[in-house]
N, C-alpha and C positions, 0 to 999 in steps of 0.2 A: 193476206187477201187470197179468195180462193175464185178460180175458176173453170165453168165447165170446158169440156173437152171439145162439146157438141157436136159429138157422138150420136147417133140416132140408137144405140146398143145400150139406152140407160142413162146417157148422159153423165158417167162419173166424174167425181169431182175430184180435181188435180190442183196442188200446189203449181202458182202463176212461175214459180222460179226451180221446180223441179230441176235436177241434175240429169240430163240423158247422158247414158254410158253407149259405146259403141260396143260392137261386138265382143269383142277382143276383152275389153274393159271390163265387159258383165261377165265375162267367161273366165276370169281373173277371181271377179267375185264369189261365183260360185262355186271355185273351183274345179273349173272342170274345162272341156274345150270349144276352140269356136263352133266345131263341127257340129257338137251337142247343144249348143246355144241355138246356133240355126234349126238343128233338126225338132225342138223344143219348140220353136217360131210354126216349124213347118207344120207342124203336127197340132197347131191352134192350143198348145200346153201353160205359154207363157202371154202377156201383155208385152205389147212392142207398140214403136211410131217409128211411122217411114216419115224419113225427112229427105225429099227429092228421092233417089235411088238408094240412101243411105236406111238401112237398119238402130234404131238408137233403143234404149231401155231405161225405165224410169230405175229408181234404187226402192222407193218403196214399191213397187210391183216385182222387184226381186227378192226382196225380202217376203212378201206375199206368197211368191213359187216357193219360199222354203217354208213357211208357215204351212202352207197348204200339203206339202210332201215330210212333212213333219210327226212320225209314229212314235205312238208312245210303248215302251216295251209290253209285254205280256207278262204277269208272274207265272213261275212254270209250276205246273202242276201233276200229283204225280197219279197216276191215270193204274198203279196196279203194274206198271213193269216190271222188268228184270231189275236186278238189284248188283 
């Protein structure tokens, strides 16, 4: 069952039983730390729900941030250099 968020930003559509991860939890995930999880918030970088004062994070809108910060290498090419 799918429902929206009713969001007036589009209205996207959410899993009724999504997992919200807390700060600390999504910063596990991404490996990386809380600091950067908030400042990621702060900087409108990532999807978040404020639940009362609490911060929470869906796991597919984390998975998202990595999709989206996701580069694919370059092959290197050789331009005439030194040898």
């Amino acid at each position: 069952m799918r429902v929206s968020d009713g969001r007036a930003n589009g209205g996207h559509l959410v899993q009724a039983n999504s997992e919200l991860l807390g700060v600390a939890d999504a910063a596990a995930y991404l490996n990386t730390s809380e600091r950067h999880v908030r400042r990621l918030r702060a900087e409108h970088r990532i999807r978040y729900v404020k639940v009362g004062a609490k911060l929470r994070f869906r796991r597919e809108d984390l998975d998202g941030f990595i999709s989206a910060n996701t580069h694919d290498p370059v092959a290197c090419v050789d331009v005439g250099g030194r040898r």
